[in-house]
C-alpha positions as CSV (number, residue, x, y, z in Angstrom):
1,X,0.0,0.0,0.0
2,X,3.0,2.4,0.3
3,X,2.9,3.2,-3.5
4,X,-0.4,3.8,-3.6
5,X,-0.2,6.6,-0.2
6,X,2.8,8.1,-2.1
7,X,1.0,8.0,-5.5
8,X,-2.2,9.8,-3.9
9,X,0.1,12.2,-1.3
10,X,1.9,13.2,-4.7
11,X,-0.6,13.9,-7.0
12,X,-2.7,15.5,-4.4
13,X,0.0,18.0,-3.5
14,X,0.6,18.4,-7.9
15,X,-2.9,20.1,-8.0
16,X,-2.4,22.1,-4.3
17,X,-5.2,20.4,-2.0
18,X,-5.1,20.2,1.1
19,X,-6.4,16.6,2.1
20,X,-9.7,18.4,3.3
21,X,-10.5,20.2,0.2
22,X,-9.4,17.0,-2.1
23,X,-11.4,14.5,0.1
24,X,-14.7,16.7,-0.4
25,X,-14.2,17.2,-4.5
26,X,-13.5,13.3,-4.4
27,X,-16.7,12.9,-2.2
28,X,-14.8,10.7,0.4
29,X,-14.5,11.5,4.1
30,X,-11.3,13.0,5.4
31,X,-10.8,9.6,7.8
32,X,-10.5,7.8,3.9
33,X,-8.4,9.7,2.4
34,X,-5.6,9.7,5.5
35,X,-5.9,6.3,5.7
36,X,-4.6,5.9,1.8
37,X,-2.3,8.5,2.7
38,X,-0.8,6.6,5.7
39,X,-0.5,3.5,3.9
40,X,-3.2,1.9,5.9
41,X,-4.4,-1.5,4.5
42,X,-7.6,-2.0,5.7
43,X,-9.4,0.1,2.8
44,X,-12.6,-0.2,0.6
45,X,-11.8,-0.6,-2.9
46,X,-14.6,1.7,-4.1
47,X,-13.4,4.5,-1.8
48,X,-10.0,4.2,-3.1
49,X,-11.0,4.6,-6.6
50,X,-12.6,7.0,-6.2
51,X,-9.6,9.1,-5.2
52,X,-7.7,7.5,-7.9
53,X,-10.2,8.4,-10.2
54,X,-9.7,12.2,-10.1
55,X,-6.1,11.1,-11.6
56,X,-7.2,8.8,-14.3
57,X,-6.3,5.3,-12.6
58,X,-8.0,2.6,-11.1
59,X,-7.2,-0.4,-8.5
60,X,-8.3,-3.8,-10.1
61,X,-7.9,-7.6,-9.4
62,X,-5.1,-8.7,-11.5
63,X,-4.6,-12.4,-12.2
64,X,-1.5,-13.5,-10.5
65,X,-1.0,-16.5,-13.5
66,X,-0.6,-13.9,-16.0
67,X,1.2,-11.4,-14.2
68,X,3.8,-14.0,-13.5
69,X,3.7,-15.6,-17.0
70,X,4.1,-11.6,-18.6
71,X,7.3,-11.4,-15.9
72,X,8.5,-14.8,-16.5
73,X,8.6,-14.4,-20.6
74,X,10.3,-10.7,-20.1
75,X,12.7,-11.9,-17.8
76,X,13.9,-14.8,-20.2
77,X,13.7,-12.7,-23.4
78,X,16.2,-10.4,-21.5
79,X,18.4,-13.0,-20.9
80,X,18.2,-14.9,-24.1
81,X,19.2,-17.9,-22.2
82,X,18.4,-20.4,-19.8
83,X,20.6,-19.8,-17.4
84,X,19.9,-22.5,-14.8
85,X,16.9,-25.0,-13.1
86,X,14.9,-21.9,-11.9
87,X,15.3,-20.5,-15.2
88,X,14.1,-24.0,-16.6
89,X,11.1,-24.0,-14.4
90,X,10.1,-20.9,-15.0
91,X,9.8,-21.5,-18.6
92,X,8.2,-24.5,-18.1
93,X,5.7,-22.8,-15.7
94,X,5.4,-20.2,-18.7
95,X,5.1,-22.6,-21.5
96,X,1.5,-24.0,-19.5
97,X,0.1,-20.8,-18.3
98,X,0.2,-19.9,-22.0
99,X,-1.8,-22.7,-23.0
100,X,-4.3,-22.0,-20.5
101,X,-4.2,-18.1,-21.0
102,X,-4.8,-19.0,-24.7
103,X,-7.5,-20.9,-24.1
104,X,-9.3,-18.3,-21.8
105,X,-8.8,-15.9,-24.5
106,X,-10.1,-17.8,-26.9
107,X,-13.4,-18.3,-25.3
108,X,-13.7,-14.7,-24.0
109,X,-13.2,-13.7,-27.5
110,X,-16.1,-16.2,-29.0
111,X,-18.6,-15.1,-26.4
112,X,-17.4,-11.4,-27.2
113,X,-18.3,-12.2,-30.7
114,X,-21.7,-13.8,-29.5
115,X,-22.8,-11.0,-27.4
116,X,-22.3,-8.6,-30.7
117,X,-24.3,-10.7,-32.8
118,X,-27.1,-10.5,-30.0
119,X,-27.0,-7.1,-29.8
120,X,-26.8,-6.1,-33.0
121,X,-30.2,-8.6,-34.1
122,X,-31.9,-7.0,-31.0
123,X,-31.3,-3.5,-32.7
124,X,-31.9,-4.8,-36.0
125,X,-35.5,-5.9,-34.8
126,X,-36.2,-2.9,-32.3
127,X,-35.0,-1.0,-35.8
128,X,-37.7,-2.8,-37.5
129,X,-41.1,-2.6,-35.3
């Protein structure tokens, strides 16, 4: 959470709030936004994007297996080598996270396609009455 109390403290200061005026334009309470500012941990996920909202950002879930796939395949294009057994397992690890990454784009991207063909007949025939 330290990034995130610096990134807010920062920004805040950038556009010369005091924490009271920038947790009223944000519409939390002051307690909120010094707990983000402090680092705490215990924090609600819509409050805090709120704040982060007034700079463009947003906190979301991120899926660990792909983060560590995407730093995994970076790493090893750096090096251009397998270096060693962690380097080995890594790949390895890499190698079947893509598989299944693949796969879950692949059906996210047929029942993308499906919803559009839904919509688009449901305003073809709300076109038509």
């Amino acid at each position: 959470m330290k990034d995130l109390s610096s990134f807010v403290k920062k920004r805040r200061k950038e556009v010369n709030l005091t924490q009271e005026e920038f947790a009223e334009k944000t519409g939390v309470a002051l307690t909120v936004l010094r707990k983000i500012e402090q680092g705490k941990t215990n924090l609600n996920l819509d409050k805090v994007n709120l704040v982060l909202s007034m700079f463009g950002h947003e906190l979301a879930p991120v899926d660990v297996r792909e983060l560590k796939t995407q730093m995994t395949i970076l790493s090893l294009s750096k090096k251009g080598k397998i270096e060693n057994d962690l380097d080995l397992e890594n790949a390895l690890y890499a190698k079947r996270n893509l598989r299944f990454l693949t796969e879950r784009r692949k059906q996210i991207t047929e029942a993308t396609e499906l919803l559009e063909k839904v919509l688009k007949s449901y305003y073809k025939n709300k076109a038509d009455l």
